[in-house]
C-alpha positions, 0 to 999 in steps of 0.5 A, spaced: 243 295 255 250 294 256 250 295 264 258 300 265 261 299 271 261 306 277 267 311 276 273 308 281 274 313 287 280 317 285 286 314 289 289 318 295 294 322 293 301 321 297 303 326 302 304 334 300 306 340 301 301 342 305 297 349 304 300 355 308 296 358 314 300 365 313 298 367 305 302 373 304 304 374 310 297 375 314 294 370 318 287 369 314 283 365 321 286 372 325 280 377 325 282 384 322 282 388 329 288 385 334 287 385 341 291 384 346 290 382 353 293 387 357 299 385 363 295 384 369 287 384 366 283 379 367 279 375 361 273 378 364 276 385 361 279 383 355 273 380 353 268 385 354 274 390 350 275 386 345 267 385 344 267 393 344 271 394 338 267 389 334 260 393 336 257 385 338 257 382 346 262 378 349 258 372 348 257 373 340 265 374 340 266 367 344 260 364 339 265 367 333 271 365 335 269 357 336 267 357 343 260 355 342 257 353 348 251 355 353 255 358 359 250 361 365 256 360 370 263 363 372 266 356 373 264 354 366 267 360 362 274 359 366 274 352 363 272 354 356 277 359 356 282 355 359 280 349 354 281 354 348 286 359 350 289 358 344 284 359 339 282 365 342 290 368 342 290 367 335 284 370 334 284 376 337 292 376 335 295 375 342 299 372 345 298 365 346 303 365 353 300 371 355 292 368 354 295 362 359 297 365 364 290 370 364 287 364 364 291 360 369 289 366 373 281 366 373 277 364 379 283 366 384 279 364 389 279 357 388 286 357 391 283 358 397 278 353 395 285 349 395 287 351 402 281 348 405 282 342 402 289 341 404 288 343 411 280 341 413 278 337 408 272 341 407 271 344 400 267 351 399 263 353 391 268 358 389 267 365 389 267 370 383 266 377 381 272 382 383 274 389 387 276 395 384 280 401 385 275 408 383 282 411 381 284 406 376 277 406 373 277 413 372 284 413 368 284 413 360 282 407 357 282 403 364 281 395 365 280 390 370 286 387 374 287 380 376 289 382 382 282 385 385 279 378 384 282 375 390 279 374 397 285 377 400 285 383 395 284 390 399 288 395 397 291 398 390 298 398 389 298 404 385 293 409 388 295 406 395 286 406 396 282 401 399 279 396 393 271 396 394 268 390 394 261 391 391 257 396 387 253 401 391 247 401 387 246 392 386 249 390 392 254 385 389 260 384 385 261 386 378 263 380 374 261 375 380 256 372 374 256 371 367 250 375 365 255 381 364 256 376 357 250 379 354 252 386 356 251 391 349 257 394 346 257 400 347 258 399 356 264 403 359 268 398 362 267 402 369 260 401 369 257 395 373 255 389 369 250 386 373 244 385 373 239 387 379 236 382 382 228 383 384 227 382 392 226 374 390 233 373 388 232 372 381 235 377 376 232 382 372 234 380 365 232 387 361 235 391 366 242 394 368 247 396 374 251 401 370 253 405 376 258 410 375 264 405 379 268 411 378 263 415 382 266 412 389 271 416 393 277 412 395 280 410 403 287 412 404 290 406 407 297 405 411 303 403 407 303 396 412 296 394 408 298 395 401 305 391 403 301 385 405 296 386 400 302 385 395 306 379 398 299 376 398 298 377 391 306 375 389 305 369 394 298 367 390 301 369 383 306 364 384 301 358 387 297 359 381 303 358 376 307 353 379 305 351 385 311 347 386 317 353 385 321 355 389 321 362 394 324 363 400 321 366 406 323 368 412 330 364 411 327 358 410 326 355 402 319 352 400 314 352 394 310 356 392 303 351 395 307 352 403 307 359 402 300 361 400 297 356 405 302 359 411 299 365 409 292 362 408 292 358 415 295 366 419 288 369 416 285 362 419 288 364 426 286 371 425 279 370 423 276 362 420 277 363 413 271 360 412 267 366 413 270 370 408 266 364 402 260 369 406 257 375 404 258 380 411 265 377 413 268 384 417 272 386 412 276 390 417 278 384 420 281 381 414 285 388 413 288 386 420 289 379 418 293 381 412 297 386 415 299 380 421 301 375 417 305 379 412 310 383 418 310 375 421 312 373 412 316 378 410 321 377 417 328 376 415 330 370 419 325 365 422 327 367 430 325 374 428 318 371 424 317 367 431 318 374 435 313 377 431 309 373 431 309 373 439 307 380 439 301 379 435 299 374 438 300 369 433 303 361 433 300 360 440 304 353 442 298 351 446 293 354 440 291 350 435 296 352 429 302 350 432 301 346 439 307 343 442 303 338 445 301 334 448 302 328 443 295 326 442 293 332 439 299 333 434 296 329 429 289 331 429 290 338 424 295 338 418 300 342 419 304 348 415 311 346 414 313 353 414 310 356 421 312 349 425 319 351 423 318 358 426 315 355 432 318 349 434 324 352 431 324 358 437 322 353 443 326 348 440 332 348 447 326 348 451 323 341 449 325 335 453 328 329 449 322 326 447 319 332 444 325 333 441 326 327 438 318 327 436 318 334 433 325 331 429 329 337 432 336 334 430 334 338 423 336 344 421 329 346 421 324 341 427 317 338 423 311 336 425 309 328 425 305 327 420 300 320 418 304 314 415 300 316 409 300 323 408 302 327 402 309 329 405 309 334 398 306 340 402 307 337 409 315 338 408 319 343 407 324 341 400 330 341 405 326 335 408 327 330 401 319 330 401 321 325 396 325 321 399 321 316 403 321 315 411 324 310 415 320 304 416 319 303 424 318 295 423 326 296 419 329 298 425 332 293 429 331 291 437 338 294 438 342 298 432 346 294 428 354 294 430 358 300 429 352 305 430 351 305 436 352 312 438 359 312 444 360 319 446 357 318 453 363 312 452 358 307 453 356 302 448 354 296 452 346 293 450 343 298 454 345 304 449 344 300 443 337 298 445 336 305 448 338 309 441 334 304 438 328 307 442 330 313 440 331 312 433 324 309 432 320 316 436 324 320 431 317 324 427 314 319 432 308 321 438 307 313 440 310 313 448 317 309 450 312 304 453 309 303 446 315 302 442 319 298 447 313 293 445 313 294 437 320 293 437 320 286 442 323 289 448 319 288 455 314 293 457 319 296 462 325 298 459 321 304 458 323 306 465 331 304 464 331 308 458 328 314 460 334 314 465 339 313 461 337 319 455 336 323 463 344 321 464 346 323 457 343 330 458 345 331 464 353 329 462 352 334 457 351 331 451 345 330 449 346 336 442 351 331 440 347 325 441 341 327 438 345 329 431 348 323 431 341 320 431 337 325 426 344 323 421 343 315 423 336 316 420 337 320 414 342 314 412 338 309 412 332 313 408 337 314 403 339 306 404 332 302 407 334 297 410 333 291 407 330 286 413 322 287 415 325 285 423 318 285 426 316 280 420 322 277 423 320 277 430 314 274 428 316 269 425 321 267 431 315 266 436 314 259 435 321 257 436 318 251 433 320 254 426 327 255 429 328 249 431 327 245 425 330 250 420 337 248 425 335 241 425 334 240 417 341 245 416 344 240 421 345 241 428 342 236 433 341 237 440 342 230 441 350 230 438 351 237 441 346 236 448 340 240 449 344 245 453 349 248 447 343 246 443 339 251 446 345 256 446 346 255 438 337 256 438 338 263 442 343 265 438 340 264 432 335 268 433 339 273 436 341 274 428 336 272 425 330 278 429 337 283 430 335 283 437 338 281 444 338 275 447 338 279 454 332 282 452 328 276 449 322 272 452 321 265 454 323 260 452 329 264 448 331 268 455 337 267 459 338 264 465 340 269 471 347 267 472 347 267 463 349 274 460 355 275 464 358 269 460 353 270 453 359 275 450 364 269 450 358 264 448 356 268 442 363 268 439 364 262 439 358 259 436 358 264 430 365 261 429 362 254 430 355 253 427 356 260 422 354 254 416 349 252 419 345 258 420 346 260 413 343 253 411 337 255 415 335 261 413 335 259 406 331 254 408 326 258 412 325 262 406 324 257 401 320 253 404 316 256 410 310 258 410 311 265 412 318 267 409 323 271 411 324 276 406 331 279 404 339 276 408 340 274 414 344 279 416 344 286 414 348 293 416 348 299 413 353 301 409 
């Protein structure tokens, strides 16, 4: 028998057009009964809606709609729902941008989740479930709001009632676990969806709450309440959608992240927020808490926040929120941008310079010192150029370069350049002078010196004019980083050996100039190459006593004689040392 060979597979076809989604005008993957999510409802009520009109539970309508998988807890629906937001839209014929933004916003707790993070490095299971207004729940048609599911939800907006926080028959918050699932058809939206729990905890799987939440007789609350209840709620909204937006508050600029954990860190001062993750925190004194921060946030200006803040006994500066000292404690917490701004910002004159400097008071607005490896995004406010990196202390030199030396008090003599260097440095810095006369190569008592001459700036009066020439100075170099490691410099420059024999390769000899001059080009050299001040150098490049009155007159003229020379040495110093020197010889800001 003749053996024929097999069929040959068809060839794939080239590309065509494709088949429409839309045949006729109607979309055949959306279910025929379009349910729209409702401005402001959350997807706990729009589920359990959509549920209803279809006669199936809201985990039979999710296992329809392609979202089939075992959800036993809140935090698992929040990610399958934002995983699927679309897909949902477009079967229940919503809104796709409507279903992101409802999702976005589930769990809302989890920003405050967010603030403990951020502030104490600590982290919390984020609660679930949701407050109600009876009154809204007893209107035609009602649904649940995203705005009741917060810990800072306490009031309605509409009816101007306290929200209630559990049912009065199970004794937890409706929605607060994923057994309301499996919740028959036929359930009115303003029952109870729980579960009750037996006396050992575990949920009693063939019973209902379904108490009537309707039932419940509203509080009356104050118009101060339902303010703050409303900005927190605008201030939460905007974290969630766009945490780094922009808002004003008070008169200051900041994102959305800096306002919500301002708020979040006045309830802190007012009651530890810790103990609203349990179940029998004192509600009244949140109310409180809210009704504080909102007045001291919706101030008009930051002097007013400051003033407010002070008649409620808020922002203390010897209390843990905003201390102004002393420095050993600045950087133990984060702190808020924001509120420093309104604190530091209303006790600014009364600081002495180095405060000043330390809390960068040269700004329009004072900040804290923050770690070298903070994240400056939400620990600076955006006037700040958070972006921008900061100055690195070991790119200032021993003295400031020629031409920045600050001369309103008519004195640019060493003295000054050394001293404004100093400040320069402890600018958003905690470090003592004694400590930073050391990281920049001067004697341990220069800081003595120093602290009389920023005395004497202010007593002549012109302290305001010297500090903002300092911030200004600072700020420049920040958007124009100095290009020298001057500490690596200094570094490198304590074993003269490494000077010595750059010059002797580049040229000068000690026996053709004799050991004297030849000292003085050593000397000079260094001086160019650390950016510091012969006057204030260690052995052996220090003067002799009866030297620095001549050294201005010396150092001209070796620049003039020996310049080559030391271009030479460089070069070979940063060829072929072990440890090169990185960047020019010299540099000044442009």
């Amino acid at each position: 028998m003749r053996l024929r060979s097999a069929a040959k597979p068809p060839e794939p076809a080239g590309p065509g057009r494709s088949l429409r989604a839309i045949p006729g005008g109607y979309d055949i993957d959306r279910w025929p009964i379009a349910c729209a999510i409702r401005a402001g409802e959350t997807i706990e009520s729009w589920l359990a809606r959509a549920a209803a009109r279809y006669g199936i539970t809201p985990r039979e309508l999710l296992a329809e709609a392609g979202v089939a998988d075992r959800i036993e807890r809140p935090g698992r629906l929040a990610r399958l729902v934002r995983q699927h937001a679309v897909q949902l839209a477009c079967t229940l014929g919503c809104p796709k941008a409507d279903v992101h933004s409802a999702a976005a916003e589930m769990l809302p707790n989890s920003a405050v989740v967010d603030y403990l993070s951020r502030y104490h490095a600590v982290t919390r299971p984020t609660p679930a479930g949701s407050a109600f207004c009876p009154e809204c729940l007893s209107e035609p048609d009602p649904h649940w709001k995203r705005e009741w599911s917060s810990i800072f939800a306490i009031t309605c907006g509409i009816h101007g009632c306290l929200l209630v926080r559990t049912c009065p028959r199970c004794s937890e918050q409706p929605w607060s676990t994923s057994s309301w699932l499996s919740q028959e058809p036929d359930t009115p939206i303003y029952r109870c969806p729980n579960r009750p729990r037996r006396p050992s905890g575990r949920m009693r799987r063939t019973r209902r709450c379904n108490f009537d939440l309707r039932s419940i007789e509203p509080f009356e609350m104050d118009a101060d309440a339902i303010c703050a209840h409303r900005l927190a709620f605008q201030l939460w909204r905007q974290y969630v959608q766009d945490p780094g937006s922009r808002l004003r508050v008070t008169d200051i600029d900041v994102t959305a992240t800096i306002a919500f954990d301002a708020l979040c860190q006045l309830v802190d001062e007012s009651v530890r927020i810790f103990t609203l993750f349990e179940d029998d925190y004192d509600r009244t004194a949140l109310v409180r808490a809210l009704r504080n921060a909102g007045e001291v946030l919706s101030s008009e200006s930051a002097s007013a926040a400051a003033d407010k803040a002070d008649d409620l006994e808020l922002l203390n500066p010897a209390g843990p929120t905003t201390p102004i000292g002393p420095d050993n404690v600045l950087l133990r917490r984060k702190r808020n941008p924001l509120l420093a701004a309104v604190r530091l910002g209303s006790v600014r004159a009364t600081l002495s310079p180095a405060a000043q400097l330390t809390f960068d008071c040269g700004n329009r607005h004072p900040r804290y010192p923050i770690r070298e490896n903070a994240d400056r995004t939400w620990q600076r406010l955006p006037e700040h150029c958070p972006a921008l990196p900061e100055l690195d202390p070991a790119r200032i030199p021993q003295v400031l370069w020629p031409g920045t030396v600050w001369a309103g008090a008519g004195d640019t003599a060493t003295l000054a350049a050394a001293a404004q260097a100093m400040a320069l440095t402890k600018i958003g810095d905690t470090r003592p002078w004694t400590i930073i006369a050391l990281d920049l190569g001067l004697p341990k008592g220069m800081a003595t010196p120093v602290t009389q001459y920023w005395r004497q700036v202010v007593r002549d009066g012109h302290w305001p004019e010297a500090l903002a020439a300092l911030t200004n100075l600072k700020e420049h170099l920040r958007h124009h980083q100095p290009s020298i490691d001057y500490q690596q410099r200094r570094i490198i420059a304590d074993d003269p050996r490494r000077l010595v024999l750059a010059l002797t390769r580049a040229g000068a000899s000690s026996r053709a100039m004799g050991r004297a001059e030849f000292g003085d080009v050593v000397r000079r050299y260094w001086e160019r190459f650390t950016g510091g001040d012969i006057r204030y150098a260690a052995f052996p490049y220090a003067l002799r006593a009866e030297e620095p009155a001549h050294w201005q007159q010396k150092r001209s003229r070796i620049d003039a004689d020996h310049g080559e020379i030391f271009r030479t040495a460089f070069e070979l110093m940063a060829t072929s040392e072990s440890l090169r020197p990185g960047g020019p010889l010299t540099w000044e800001p442009p």
